[in-house]
C-alpha positions as CSV (number, residue, x, y, z in Angstrom):
1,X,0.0,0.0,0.0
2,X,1.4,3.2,-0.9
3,X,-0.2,6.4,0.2
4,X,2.0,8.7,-1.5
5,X,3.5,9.8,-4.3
6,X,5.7,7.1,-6.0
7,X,8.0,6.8,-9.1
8,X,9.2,3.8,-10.6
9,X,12.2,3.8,-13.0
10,X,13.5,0.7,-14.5
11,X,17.2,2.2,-15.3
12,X,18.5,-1.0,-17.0
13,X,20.1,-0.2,-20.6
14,X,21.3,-4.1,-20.7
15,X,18.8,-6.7,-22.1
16,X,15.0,-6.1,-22.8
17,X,14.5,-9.1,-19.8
18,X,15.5,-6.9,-17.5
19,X,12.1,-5.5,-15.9
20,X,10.6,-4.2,-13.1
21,X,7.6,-6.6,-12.0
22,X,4.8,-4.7,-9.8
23,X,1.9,-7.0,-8.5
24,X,-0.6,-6.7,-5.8
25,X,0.1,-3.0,-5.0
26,X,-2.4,-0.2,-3.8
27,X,-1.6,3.0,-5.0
28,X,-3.5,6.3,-3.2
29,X,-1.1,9.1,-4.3
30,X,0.5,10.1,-7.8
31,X,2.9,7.0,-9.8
32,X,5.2,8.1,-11.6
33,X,6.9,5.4,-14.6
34,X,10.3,5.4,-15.6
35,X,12.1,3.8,-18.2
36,X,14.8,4.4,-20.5
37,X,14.9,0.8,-22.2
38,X,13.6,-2.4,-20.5
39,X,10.5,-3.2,-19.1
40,X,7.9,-2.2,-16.5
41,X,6.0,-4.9,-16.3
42,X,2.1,-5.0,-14.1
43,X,1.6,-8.8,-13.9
44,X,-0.4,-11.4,-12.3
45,X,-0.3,-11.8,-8.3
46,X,-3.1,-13.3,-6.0
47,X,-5.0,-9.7,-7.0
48,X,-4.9,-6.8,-9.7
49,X,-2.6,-3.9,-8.8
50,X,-5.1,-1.1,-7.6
51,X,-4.9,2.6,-9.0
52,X,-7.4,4.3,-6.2
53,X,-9.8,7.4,-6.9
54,X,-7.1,9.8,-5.7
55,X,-4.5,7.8,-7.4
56,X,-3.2,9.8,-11.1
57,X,-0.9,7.4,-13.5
58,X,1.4,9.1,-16.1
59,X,5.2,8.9,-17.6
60,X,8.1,10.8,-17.6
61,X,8.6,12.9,-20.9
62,X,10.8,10.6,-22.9
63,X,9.7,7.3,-21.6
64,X,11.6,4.1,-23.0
65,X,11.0,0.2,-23.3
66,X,8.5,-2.0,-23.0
67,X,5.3,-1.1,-20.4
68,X,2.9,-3.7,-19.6
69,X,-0.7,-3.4,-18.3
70,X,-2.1,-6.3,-16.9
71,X,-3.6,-7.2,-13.9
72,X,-4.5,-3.5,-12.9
73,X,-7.7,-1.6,-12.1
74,X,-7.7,2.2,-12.6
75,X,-10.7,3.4,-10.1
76,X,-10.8,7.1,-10.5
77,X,-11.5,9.7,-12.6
78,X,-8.0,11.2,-13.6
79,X,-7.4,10.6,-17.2
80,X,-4.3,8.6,-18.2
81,X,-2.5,10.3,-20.9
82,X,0.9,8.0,-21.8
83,X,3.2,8.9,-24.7
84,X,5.7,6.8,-25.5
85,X,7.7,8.2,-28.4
86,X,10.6,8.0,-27.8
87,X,12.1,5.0,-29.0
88,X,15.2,3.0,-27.7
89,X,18.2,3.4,-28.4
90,X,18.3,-0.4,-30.8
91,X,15.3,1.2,-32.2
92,X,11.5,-0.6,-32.2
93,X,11.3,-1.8,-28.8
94,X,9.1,1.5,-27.4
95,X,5.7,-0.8,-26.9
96,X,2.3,-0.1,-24.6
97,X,0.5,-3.6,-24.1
98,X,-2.6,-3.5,-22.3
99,X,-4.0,-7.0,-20.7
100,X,-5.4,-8.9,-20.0
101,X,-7.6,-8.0,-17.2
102,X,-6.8,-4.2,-16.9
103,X,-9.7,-2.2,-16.6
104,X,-9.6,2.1,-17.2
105,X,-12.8,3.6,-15.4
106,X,-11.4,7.2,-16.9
107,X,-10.4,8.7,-20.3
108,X,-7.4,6.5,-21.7
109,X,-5.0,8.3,-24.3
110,X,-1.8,6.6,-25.8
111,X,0.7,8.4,-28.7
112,X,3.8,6.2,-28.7
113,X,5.8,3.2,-31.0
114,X,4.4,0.7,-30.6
115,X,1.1,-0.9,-29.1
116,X,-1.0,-4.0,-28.5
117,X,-4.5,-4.8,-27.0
118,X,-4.6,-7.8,-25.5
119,X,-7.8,-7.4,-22.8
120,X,-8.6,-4.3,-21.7
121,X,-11.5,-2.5,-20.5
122,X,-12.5,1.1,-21.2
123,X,-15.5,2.5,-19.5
124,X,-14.3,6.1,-20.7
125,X,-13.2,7.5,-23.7
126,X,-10.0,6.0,-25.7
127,X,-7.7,7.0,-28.2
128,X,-4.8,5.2,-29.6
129,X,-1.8,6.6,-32.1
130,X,1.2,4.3,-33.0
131,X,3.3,5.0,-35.4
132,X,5.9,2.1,-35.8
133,X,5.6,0.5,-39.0
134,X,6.4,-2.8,-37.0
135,X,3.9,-5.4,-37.1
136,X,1.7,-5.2,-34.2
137,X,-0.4,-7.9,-33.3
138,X,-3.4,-7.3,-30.8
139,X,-4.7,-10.9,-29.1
140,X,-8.3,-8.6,-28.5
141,X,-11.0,-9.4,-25.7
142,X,-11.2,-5.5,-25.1
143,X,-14.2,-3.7,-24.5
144,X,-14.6,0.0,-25.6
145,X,-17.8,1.4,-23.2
146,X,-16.9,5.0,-24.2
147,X,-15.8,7.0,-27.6
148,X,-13.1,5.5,-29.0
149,X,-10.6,5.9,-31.5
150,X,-7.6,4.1,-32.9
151,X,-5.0,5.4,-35.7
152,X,-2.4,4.0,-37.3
153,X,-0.2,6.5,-38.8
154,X,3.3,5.5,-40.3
155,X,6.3,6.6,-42.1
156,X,6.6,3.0,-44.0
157,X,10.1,2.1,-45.2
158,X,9.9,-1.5,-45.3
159,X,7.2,-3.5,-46.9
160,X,3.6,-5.1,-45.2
161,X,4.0,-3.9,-41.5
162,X,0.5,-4.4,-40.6
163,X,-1.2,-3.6,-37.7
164,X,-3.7,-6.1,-36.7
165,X,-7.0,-5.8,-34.1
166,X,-8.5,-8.6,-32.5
167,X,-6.4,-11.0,-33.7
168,X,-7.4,-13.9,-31.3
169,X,-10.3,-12.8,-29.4
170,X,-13.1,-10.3,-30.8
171,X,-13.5,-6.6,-29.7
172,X,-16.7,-5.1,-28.3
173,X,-17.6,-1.5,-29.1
174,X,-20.3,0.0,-27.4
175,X,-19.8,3.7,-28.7
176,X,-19.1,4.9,-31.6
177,X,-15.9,4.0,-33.2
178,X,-13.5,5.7,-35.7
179,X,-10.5,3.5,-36.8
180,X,-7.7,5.4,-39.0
181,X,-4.9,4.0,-41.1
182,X,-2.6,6.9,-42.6
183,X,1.0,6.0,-44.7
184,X,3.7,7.8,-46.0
185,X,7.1,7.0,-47.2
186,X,8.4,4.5,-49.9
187,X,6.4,1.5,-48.7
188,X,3.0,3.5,-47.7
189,X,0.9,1.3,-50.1
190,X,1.6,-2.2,-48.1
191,X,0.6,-0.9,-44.8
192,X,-2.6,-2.9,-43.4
193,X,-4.8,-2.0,-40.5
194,X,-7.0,-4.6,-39.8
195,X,-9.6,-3.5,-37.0
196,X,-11.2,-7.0,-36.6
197,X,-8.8,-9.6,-37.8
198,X,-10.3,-12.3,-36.2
């Protein structure tokens, strides 16, 4: 249980295993994530992770690496705004994954890399930007309760980087919806966004 303000920065410039693992935490003040390359990681204990109503989440400016959203349940009303883009310094390894079992009672924003949806839930309003032309590939089982949009926007040197929705599992949307695909560059014609792959 932490009642305060917190940060948590994964330093770590080694290996992309190299991540910081939070489970089963209670967070009442402000949390703060840090990373320059690795991974923060919000995994699977005996409970979700617990962002109260006074709790806000958000990232330092120029956040790194890999951050994973599972096992967590956001309960207030502060929006989340993340943006991750900045990449590392190998390039392509900036990536938001949300799921399974995360659950966003406010507005959710992301502008980063890289990003896959792989169960969350929504009950505000989303939007999504990424703009790596890697392939992303999102497992679905998320549920969108708000107004939600998702865009795919990249500068495409290299050929059929798709990004693929619901890949696994399907997607509920129960507001309206607006997906975007937007490419530029030498390869623009082969970029793919699927929004219901399954």
């Amino acid at each position: 249980l932490f009642l305060g303000a917190v940060t948590l920065r994964n330093s770590s410039t080694g290996t992309l295993s190299d991540r910081l693992f939070i489970w089963d935490c209670t967070f009442k003040g402000a949390l703060t994530l840090d990373g320059i390359f690795s991974a923060i990681k919000f995994k699977n204990g005996t409970g979700n992770s617990l962002i109260d109503s006074t709790a806000t989440l958000s990232l330092v400016s120029g956040y790194a690496g890999q951050l994973t959203l599972s096992y967590i349940e956001q309960r207030g009303s502060n929006a989340i705004n993340l943006n991750m883009s900045t990449n590392t310094s190998t390039g392509n390894n900036t990536i938001l994954t949300i799921g399974p079992n995360a659950i966003f009672n406010a507005n959710f924003s992301y502008l980063g890399q890289r990003l896959e949806l792989n169960g969350g839930t929504f009950n505000g309003s989303a939007s999504f930007t990424r703009f790596s032309q890697q392939l992303d590939v999102c497992e679905g089982g998320n549920v969108f309760n708000g107004v939600t949009q998702i865009c795919d926007s990249v500068a495409a040197t290299t050929a059929n980087r798709v990004f693929k929705l619901a890949n696994t599992n399907p997607d509920d949307f129960n507001g309206n919806v607006t997906f975007k695909q937007y490419g530029t560059g030498s390869s623009a014609s082969t970029m793919k966004m699927y929004p219901a792959y399954t």
